[in-house]
C-alpha positions in Angstrom: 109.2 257.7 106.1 105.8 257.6 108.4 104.9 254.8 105.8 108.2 252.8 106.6 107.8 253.2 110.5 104.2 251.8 110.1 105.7 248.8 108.4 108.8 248.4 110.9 105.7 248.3 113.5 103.7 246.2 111.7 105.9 243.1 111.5 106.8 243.6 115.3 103.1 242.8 116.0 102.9 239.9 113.8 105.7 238.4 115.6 103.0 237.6 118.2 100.0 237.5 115.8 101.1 235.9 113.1 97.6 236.5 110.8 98.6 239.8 110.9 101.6 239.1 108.4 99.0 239.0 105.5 98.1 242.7 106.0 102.0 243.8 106.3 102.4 242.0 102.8 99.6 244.2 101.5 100.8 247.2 102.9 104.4 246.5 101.2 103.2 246.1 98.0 101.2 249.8 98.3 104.2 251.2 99.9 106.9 250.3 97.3 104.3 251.2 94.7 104.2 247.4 93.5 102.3 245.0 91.2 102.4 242.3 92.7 104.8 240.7 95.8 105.9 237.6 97.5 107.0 237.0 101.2 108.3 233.6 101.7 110.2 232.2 105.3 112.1 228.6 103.7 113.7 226.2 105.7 116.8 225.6 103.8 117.9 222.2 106.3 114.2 220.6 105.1 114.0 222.2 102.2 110.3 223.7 102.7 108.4 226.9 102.2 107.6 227.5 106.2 104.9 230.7 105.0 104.1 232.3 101.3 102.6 235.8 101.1 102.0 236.1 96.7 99.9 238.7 96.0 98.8 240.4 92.4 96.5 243.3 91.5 94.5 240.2 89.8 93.8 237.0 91.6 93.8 235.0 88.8 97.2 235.5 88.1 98.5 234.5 91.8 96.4 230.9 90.9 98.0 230.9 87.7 101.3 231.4 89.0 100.8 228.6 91.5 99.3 225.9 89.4 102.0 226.6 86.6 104.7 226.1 89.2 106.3 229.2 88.0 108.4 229.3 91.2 110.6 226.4 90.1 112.1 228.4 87.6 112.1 231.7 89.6 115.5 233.2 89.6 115.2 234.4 92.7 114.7 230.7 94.2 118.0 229.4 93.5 119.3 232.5 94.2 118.4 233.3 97.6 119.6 229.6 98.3 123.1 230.3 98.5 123.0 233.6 99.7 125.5 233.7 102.8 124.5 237.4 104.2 121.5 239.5 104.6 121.1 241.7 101.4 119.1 244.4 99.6 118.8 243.3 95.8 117.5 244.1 92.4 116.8 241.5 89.1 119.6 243.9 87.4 121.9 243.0 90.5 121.9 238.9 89.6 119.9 238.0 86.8 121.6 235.7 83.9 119.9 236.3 81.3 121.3 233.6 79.1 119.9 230.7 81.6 117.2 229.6 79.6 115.1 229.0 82.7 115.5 232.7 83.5 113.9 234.0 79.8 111.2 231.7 80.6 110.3 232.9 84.1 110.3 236.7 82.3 108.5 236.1 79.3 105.7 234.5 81.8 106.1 237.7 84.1 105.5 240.2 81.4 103.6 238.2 78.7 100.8 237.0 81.9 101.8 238.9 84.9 102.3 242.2 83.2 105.1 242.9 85.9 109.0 242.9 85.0 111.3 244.6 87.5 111.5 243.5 90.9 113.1 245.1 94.3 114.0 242.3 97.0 115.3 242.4 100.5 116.1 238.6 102.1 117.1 237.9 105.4 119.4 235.3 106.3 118.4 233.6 109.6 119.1 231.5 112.7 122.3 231.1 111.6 121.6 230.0 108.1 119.0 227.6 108.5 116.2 229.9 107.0 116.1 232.6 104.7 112.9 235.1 104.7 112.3 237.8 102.6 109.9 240.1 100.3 110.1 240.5 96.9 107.8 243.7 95.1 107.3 243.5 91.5 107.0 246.5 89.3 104.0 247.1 86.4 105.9 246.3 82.9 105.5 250.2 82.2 107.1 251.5 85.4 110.5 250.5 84.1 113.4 249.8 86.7 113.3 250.0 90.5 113.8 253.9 91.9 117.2 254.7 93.8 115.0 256.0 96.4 112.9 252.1 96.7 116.2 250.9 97.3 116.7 252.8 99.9 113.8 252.7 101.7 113.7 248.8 101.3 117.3 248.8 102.9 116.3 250.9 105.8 113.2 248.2 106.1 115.4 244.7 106.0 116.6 245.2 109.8 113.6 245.5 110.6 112.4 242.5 108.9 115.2 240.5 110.1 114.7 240.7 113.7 110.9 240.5 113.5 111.7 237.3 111.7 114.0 236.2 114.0 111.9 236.7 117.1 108.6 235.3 115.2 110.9 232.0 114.6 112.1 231.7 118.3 108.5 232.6 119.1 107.2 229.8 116.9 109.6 227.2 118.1 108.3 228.2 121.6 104.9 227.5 120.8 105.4 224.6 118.9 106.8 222.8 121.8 103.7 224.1 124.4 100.9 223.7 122.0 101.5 220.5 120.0 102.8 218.8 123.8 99.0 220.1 124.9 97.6 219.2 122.1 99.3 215.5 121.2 100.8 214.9 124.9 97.5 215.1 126.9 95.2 213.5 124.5 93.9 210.0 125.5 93.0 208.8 122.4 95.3 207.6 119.6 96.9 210.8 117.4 99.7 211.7 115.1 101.0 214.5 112.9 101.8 214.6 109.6 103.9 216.7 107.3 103.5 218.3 103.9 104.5 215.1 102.3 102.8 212.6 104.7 106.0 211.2 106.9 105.0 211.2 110.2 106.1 213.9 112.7 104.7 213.0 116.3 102.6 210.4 117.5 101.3 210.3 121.3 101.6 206.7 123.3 98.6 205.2 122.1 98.4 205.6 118.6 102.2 204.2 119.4 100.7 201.4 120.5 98.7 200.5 117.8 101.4 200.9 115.2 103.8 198.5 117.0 100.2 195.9 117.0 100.0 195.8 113.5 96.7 195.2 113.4 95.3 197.2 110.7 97.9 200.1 110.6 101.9 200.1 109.3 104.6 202.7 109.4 106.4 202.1 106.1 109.2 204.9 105.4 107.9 206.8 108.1 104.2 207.2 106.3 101.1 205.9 107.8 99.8 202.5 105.8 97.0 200.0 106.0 97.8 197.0 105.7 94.2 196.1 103.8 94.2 197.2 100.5 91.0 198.7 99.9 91.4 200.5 103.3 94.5 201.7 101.8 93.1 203.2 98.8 90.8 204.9 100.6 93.2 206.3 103.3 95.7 207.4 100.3 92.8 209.7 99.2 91.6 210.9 102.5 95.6 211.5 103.2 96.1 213.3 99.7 92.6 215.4 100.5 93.8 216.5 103.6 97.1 217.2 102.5 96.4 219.4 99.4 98.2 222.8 99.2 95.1 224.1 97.9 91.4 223.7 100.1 92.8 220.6 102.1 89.7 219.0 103.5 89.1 216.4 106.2 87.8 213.5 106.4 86.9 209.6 108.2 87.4 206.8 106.5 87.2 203.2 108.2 90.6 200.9 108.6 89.9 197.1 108.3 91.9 195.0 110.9 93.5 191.7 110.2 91.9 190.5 114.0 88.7 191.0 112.7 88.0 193.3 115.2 85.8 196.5 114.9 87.6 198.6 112.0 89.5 201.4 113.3 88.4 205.2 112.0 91.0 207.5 110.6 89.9 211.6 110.7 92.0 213.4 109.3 91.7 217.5 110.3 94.0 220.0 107.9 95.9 222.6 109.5 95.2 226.3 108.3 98.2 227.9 107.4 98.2 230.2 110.3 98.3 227.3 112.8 101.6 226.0 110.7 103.7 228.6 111.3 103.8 227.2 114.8 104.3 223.3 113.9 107.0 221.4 113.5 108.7 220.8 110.6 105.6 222.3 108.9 102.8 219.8 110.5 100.1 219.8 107.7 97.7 217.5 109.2 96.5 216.1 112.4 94.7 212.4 112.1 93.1 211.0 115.4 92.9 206.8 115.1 89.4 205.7 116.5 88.8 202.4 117.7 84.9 202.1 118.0 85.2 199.1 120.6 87.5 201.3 123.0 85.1 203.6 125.7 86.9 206.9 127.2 85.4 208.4 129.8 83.9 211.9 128.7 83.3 214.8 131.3 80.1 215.5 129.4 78.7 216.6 133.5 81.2 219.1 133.8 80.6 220.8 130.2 76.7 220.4 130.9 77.0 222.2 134.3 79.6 224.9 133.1 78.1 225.7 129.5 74.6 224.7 129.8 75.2 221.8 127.0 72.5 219.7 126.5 73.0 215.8 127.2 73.0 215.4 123.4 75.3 218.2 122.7 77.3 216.9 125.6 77.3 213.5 123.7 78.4 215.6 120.2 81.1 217.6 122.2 82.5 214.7 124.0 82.9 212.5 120.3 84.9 215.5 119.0 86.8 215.5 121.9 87.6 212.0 121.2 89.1 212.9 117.8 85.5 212.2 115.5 84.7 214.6 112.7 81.3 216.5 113.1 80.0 213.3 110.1 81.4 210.4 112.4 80.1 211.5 114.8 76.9 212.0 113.7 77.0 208.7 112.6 77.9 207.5 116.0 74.8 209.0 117.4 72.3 208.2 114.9 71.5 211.2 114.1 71.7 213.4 110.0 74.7 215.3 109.4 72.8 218.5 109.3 71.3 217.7 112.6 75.1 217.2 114.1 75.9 220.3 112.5 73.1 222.5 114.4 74.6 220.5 117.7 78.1 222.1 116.8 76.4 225.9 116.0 74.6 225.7 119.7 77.8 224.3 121.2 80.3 226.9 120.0 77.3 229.4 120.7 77.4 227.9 124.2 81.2 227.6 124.6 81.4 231.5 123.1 83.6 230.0 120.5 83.9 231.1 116.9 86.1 227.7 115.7 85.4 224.5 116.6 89.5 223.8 117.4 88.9 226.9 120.2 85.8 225.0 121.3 88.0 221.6 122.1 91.2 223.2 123.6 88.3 225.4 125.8 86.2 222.0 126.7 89.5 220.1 127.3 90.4 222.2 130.5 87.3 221.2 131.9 
């Protein structure tokens, strides 16, 4: 039982430090004497996995799992989906096993995963609109969940639940303070985008230049440009940045029918953590650079407060402006690996570890 109070504990802290729900998911699986486990939080309104835990004695298998899309014919999935009620649940509880989707999600599990029987508690909340949950996995050989796992799992689920509940009202609370800092107060041009591109928010310039049409679209609520090599290449930056797996950022210039300076598009991925308190799952923020447009830095200020040199001032103030550490360091002339030692003195500076802390720090100033 001092195991279980731990756990209780545990997901009360990551209501407010959300990182810390990896750990928990680890300690589950030792706990209930598991294989492997998954901790999921869906949206059922949008249809989207809000956070996923998976975890497997072999890492392999957790890749394997994911790149076979094995969860579209997990049981469980469909489910959990039209469950009406919090509930404490085994695979002998609701398993059909004459679906033939369901023989094929157990020959994987045994044949790859070497696990078979699985012990589950879901939560149903705000009112219906999500449903979160852990699901512990047994080794093939350790034959069908104990009485006493049951019971220990159904003294854990109201525990769960509310942590679950407050970390969602916690979120939404967040969401609205940081993404209104973050998009609201920004001068230059910026939007969010979702897991499947459609965009979320968009602050009053980068507004403006959509309704211009000069260079940039909204078609079916996804960002467009209206050249179509520049389109090509923003369709790959947008599909780099937007990968479930190692998203990465990028620039990439937008070619304007004025014949104006081309516009720059940086994308930046958001780490998982950082989604958890997004809307509608935000994936990706892109900031729209116009090259021809001068906004006034307060390169002083960081100089005097941080000690910044005037060219670190220079590289701080470009980031500020929404430019990745290469377009910027094409702005300034300079080689990427010199821009990069500009960004290691500036967080050193700044006493920040990320270079996202470094620009919600420097945007105070």
């Amino acid at each position: 039982m001092e195991d279980l109070a731990r756990l209780a504990e545990e997901a009360y802290v990551a209501v407010y430090e959300p990182e810390r729900w990896e750990h928990w998911a680890d300690r589950v699986r030792n706990v209930f004497d598991g294989r492997a486990m998954s901790f999921h939080v869906i949206d059922r309104q949008q249809g989207i996995i809000r956070q996923r835990i998976l975890r497997h004695d072999s890492a392999r298998i957790v890749e394997r799992y994911i790149d076979e899309c094995i969860g579209d014919i997990d049981p469980q999935i469909d489910y959990v989906s039209h469950l009406q009620r919090s509930q404490v649940y085994t695979d002998l509880d609701h398993l059909d096993l004459s679906q033939t989707t369901t023989q094929d999600y157990l020959r994987w599990q045994t044949s790859v995963g070497n696990v078979r029987h699985y012990l589950s508690g879901v939560s149903i909340l705000r009112k219906g609109r999500y449903v979160g949950g852990v699901s512990v996995h047994r080794k093939t050989d350790d034959g069908v969940t104990p009485d006493e796992n049951r019971r220990l799992m159904e003294t854990l689920l109201p525990h769960l639940e509310r942590s679950l509940e407050l970390s969602l009202l916690h979120g939404e609370k967040l969401a609205s303070a940081y993404w209104d800092g973050v998009l609201t107060d920004r001068a230059e041009p910026a939007v969010l985008l979702d897991e499947r591109g459609q965009l979320l928010r968009a602050v009053p310039a980068a507004e403006t230049i959509l309704l211009a049409g000069d260079g940039l679209d909204l078609q079916d609520g996804r960002l467009v440009a209206q050249d179509p090599p520049s389109q090509d290449r923003l369709a790959l930056l947008l599909g780099r940045v937007l990968a479930r797996q190692f998203p990465e950022g990028g620039t990439v210039p937008i070619r304007r029918r004025s014949g104006r300076a081309s516009y720059l598009v940086n994308a930046i991925p958001l780490p998982r953590p950082i989604r958890m308190f997004a809307p509608c799952e935000a994936a990706a923020l892109l900031t729209l650079i116009d090259p021809a447009v001068s906004r006034p830095a307060r390169a002083e200020r960081w100089q005097g407060a941080f000690g910044l040199s005037a060219r670190e001032a220079e590289m701080a103030a470009l980031l500020m402006q929404g430019h990745s550490v290469d377009s910027a360091a094409f702005s300034m002339e300079i080689a990427n690996p010199t821009a990069r030692i500009h960004l290691r003195r500036i967080l050193a500076k700044t006493s920040c570890s990320r270079q996202a802390d470094m620009v919600r720090l420097l945007s105070r100033f």
